[in-house]
C-alpha positions in Angstrom: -16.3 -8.8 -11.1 -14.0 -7.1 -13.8 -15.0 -9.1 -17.0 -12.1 -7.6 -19.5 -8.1 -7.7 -17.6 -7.1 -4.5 -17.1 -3.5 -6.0 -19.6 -5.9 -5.1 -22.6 -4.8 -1.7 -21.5 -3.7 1.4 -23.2 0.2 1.0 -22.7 0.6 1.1 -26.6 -0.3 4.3 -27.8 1.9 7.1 -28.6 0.2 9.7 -26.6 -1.5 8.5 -23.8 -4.0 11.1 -22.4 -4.2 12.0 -18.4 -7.8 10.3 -18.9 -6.7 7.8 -20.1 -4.3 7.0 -17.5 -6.9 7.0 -15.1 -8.7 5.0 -17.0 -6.1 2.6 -17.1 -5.1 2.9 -12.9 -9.4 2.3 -12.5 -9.2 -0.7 -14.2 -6.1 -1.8 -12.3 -7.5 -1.1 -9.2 -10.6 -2.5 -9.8 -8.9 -5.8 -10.4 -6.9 -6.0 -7.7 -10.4 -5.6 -5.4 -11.2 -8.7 -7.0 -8.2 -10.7 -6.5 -8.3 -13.0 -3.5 -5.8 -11.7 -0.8 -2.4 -13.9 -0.6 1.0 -12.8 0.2 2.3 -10.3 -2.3 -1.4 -9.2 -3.3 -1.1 -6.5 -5.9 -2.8 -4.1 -4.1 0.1 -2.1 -2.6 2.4 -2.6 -5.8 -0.7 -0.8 -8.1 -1.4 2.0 -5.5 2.6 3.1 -5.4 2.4 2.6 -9.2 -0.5 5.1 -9.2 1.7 7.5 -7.2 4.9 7.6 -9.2 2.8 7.8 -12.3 1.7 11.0 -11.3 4.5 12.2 -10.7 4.9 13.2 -14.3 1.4 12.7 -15.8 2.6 15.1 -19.1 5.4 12.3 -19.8 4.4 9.7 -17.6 7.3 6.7 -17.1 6.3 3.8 -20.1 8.0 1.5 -18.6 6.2 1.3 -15.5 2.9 1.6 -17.1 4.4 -1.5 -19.2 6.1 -3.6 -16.6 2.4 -3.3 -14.1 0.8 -4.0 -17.4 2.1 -7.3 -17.3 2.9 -7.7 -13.5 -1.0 -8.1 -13.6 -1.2 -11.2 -15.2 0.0 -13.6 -12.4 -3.0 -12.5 -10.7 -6.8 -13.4 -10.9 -9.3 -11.4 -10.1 -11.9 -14.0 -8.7 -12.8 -13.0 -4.9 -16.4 -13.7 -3.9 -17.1 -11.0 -1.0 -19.3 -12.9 1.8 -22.8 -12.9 1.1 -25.0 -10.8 3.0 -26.7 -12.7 6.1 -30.2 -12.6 6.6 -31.4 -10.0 8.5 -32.6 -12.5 11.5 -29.1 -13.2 12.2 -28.3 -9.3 12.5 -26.3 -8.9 16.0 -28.3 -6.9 18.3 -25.5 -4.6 18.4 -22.4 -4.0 16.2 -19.5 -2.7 17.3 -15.5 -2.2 16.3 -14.6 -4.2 19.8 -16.1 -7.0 18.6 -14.3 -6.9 15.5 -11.1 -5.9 17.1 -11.8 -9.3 19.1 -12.3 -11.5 16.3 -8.8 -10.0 14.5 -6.7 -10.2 17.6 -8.1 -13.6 18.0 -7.0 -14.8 14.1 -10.7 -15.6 13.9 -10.9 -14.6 10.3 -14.3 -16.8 9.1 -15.5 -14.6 11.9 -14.2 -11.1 11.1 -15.7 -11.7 7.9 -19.0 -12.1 9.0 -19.3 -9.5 11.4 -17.7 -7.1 8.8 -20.2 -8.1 6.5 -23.0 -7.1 9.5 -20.7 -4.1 9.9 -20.8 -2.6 6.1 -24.7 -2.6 6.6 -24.4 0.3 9.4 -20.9 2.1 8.8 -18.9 3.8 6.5 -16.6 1.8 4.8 -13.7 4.5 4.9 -14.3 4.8 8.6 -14.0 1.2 8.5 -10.6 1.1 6.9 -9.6 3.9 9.4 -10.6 1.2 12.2 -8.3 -1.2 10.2 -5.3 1.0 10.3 -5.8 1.3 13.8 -5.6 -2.4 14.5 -2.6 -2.5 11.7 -0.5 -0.1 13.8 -1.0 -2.2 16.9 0.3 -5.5 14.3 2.9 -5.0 12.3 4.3 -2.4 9.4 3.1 -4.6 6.8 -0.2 -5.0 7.9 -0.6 -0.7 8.5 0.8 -0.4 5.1 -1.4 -2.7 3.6 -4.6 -1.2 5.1 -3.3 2.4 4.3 -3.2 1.1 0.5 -6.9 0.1 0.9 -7.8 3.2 2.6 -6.4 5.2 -0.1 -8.0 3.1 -2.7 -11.4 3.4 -1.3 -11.3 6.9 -1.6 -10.7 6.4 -5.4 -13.1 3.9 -5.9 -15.5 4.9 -3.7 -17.3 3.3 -1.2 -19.6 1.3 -3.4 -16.7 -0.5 -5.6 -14.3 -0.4 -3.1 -15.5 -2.0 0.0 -14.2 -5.5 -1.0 -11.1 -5.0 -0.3 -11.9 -4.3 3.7 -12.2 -8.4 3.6 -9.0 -8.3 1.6 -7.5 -6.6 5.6 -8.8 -9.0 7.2 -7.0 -11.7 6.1 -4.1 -9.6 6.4 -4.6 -8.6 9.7 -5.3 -12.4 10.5 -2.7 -14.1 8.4 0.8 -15.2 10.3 2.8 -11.9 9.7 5.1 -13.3 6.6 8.2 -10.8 8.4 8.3 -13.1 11.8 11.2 -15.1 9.7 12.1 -13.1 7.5 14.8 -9.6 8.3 14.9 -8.7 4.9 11.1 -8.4 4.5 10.6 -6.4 7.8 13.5 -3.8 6.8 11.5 -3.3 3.5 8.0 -2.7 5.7 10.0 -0.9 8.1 11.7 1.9 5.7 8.4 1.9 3.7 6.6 2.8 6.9 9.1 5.4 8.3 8.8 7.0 5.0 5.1 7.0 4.9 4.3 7.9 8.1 4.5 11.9 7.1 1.4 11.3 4.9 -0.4 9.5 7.0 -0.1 11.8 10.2 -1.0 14.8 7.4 -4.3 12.7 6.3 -7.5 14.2 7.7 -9.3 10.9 9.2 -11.7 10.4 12.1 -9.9 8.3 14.5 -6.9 10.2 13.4 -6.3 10.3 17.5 -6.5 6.7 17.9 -4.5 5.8 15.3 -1.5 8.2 16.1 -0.8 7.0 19.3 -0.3 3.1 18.1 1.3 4.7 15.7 4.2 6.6 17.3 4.9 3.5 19.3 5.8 1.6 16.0 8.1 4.3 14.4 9.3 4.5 17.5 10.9 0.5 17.8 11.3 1.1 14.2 14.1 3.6 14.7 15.8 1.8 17.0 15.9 -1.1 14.8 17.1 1.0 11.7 19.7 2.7 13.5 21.1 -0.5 14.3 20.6 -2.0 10.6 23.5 -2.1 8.4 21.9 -3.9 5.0 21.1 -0.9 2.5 18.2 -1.1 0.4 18.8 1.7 -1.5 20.6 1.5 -5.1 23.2 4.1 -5.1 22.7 5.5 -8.4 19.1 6.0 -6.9 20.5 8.4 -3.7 22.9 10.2 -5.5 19.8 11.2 -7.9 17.4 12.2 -4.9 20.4 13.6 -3.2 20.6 16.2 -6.4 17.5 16.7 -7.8 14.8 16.0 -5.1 12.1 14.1 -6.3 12.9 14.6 -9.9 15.4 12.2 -9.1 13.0 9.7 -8.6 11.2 10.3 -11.6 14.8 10.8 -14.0 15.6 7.6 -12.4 12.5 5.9 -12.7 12.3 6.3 -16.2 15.9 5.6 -17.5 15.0 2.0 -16.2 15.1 -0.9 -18.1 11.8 -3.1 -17.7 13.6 -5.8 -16.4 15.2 -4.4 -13.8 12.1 -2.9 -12.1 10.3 -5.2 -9.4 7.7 -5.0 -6.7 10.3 -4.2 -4.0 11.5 -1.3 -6.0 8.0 0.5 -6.9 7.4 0.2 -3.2 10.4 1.5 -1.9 10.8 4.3 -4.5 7.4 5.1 -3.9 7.8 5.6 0.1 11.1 7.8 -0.6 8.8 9.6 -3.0 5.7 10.2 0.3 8.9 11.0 2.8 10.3 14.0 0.1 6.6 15.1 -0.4 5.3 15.2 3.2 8.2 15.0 5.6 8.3 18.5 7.2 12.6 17.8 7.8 14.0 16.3 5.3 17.1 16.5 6.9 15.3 14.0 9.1 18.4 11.9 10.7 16.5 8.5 9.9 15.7 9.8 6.3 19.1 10.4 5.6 20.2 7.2 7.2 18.2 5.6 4.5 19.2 7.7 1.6 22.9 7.5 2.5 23.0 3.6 3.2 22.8 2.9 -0.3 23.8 -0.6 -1.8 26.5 -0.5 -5.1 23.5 -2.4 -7.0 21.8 -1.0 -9.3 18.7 -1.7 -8.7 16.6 -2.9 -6.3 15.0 -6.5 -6.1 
């Protein structure tokens, strides 16, 4: 458990060292392994925030270290991983099909268990690689979701960040919030066209497995895009990626007002910020669907 909230942060000081920024991103991730998993779990929002950050670690953007410093607080970290089973109760063999079972089948008490028995005998980054691959057979949200644990395993580390495994679980076996809900799944559908690039570029194990589920996902996805007509995208915030590239994001990022910066936003600026970075075409026709369907708002909510 995190005893101090990563809010008594180090937002306030003049000249905030690259240390102390990942100080600050530790602490938050940290946290958010210890927050019980509910819709909008902060996970996702704090690993985008890490991303943008780093765009310009020499003059990083104050008021997103501000505004996450306080998106924090509606949060408690207060998860209590499954204890470990005694050893007589060990199954006499473990396996991811058995897991895969117990997702598929919503049995999450279940999955929770057998992860635990799991975590005794695997690696839990190869773990989280098994939990993309069953995301990518689910839904975008729940392959984004696990990607953001995967990633923040590897800056944890394996020790500290293994918690959050249970925290895909009950994403993978929660009722997918986008069945009634368009505007949710065009949000989880740009945010995984956009971060697909990184993900096929990320050296993993069952890199082969997880492709495959993969392409049949962006594929449906562009057909449903093509045939979308709501735009996400603020205008002012094209026009600036249109000229500048990614600096774009980051000039735009930072002329924003704290109040107009939400969730949605850091994960949608964040995925246009993986698709500049890793897409090999960024005259990608999809990509420049996005960027040109922009919305007269300013900002996005």
């Amino acid at each position: 458990m995190v005893d101090d909230n990563p809010n008594d942060s180090l937002v306030g000081k003049d000249n905030q060292k690259i240390d102390d920024l990942r100080q600050f991103m530790d602490a938050m991730f940290s946290f958010a392994s210890q927050v019980p998993y509910k819709k909008d779990h902060p996970l996702s929002v704090i690993q985008a925030s890490k991303s943008l950050i780093g765009m310009s670690l020499d003059h990083p953007p104050r008021n997103l270290l501000k505004w996450l410093d306080d998106y924090v607080k509606d949060f408690s970290p207060n998860f209590n991983p499954p204890r470990k089973y005694d050893d007589t109760l060990f199954p006499d063999t473990i396996t991811y099909t058995h897991l895969e079972k117990f997702i598929f089948n919503n049995e999450e008490s279940e999955s929770n268990i057998y992860l635990t028995h799991l975590l005794q005998v695997a690696d839990p980054l190869h773990i989280a690689e098994f939990l993309i691959e069953v995301g990518a057979q689910k839904s975008p949200g729940s392959i984004l979701f696990c990607w953001s644990a995967y990633r923040t395993i590897q800056l944890l580390g394996e020790k500290n960040g293994h918690s959050i495994l249970y925290h895909c679980l009950s994403k993978l076996s929660a009722m997918q919030e986008t069945e009634n809900n368009d505007e949710k799944l065009l949000f989880d559908q740009v945010e995984l066209y956009c971060h697909q690039f990184q993900i096929r570029k990320t050296k993993m194990v069952r890199k082969n497995k997880i492709i495959p589920h993969l392409d049949i996902m962006i594929q449906r996805i562009v057909r449903e895009l093509n045939c979308a007509s709501q735009p996400i995208i603020p205008i002012a915030l094209g026009r600036a990626i249109k000229k500048d590239g990614d600096r774009g994001i980051v000039s735009y990022l930072s002329n924003l007002k704290i109040e107009d910066i939400s969730a949605n936003f850091i994960l949608i600026i964040d995925a246009l910020r993986s698709a500049l970075k890793y897409a090999d075409n960024l005259k990608d026709p999809v990509l420049l669907n996005i960027l040109n369907n922009t919305t007269e708002t300013e900002h996005v909510k």
